[in-house]
N, C-alpha and C positions, 0 to 999 in steps of 0.2 A: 450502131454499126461498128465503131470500132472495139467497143466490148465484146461484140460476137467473131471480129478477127480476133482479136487476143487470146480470148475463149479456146477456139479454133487450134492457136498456135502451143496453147498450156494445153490442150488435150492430146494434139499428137506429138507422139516421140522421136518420129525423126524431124517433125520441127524445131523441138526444144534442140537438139542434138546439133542442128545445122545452126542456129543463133548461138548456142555455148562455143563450136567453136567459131564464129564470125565475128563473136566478142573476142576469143583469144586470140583473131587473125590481127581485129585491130588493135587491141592491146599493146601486139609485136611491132605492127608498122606505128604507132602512134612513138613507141620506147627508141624505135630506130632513129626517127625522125628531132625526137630529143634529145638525142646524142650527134645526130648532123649539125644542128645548133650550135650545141654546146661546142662543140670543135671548129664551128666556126667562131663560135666569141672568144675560146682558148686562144686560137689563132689571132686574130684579132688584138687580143689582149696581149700575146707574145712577139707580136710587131711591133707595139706603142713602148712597152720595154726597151726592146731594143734600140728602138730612135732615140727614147729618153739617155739610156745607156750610153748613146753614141757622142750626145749631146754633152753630158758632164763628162766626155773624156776632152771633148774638143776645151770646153770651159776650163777643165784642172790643167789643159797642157796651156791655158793663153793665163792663168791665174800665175805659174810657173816660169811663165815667159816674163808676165812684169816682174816679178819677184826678181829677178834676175838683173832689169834693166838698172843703169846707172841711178844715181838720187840727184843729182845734182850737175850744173856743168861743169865742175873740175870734175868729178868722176866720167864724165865724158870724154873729158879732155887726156885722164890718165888712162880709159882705153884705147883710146884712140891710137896714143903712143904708144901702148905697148903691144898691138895691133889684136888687142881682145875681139874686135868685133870680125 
């Protein structure tokens, strides 16, 4: 049964003709659909950067902050008085 459909479909030529292009229809819509994807993982991918990004700015400005802070309580003492803070 289905060798005589297939038969069928390889003997006439406006069949072959309407499957060649129904293959190239889906071809197109299968490459589209792979590129919706892909631009959503891009996307995806270029949000998590950015949080990361966001993250080591906040970390270098509090790593910058202690760097900063006194060592000890007379250095506290000598900002204090000299109104550093």
């Amino acid at each position: 049964m289905i060798a005589s459909i297939l038969g069928g479909i390889a003997a006439n030529p406006w069949a072959r003709a309407a499957l060649r292009y129904g293959a190239i229809a889906l071809a197109i819509v299968l490459f589209l659909f792979s590129i919706r994807f892909s631009d959503e993982r891009i996307g995806r991918i270029a949000e998590r950067h950015e949080t990361s990004e966001n993250a080591n700015e906040i970390q270098r400005r509090m790593l910058e902050a202690a760097a900063r802070r006194p060592r000890n309580r007379d250095d506290l003492v000598d900002r204090l008085r000299d109104g550093g803070f």
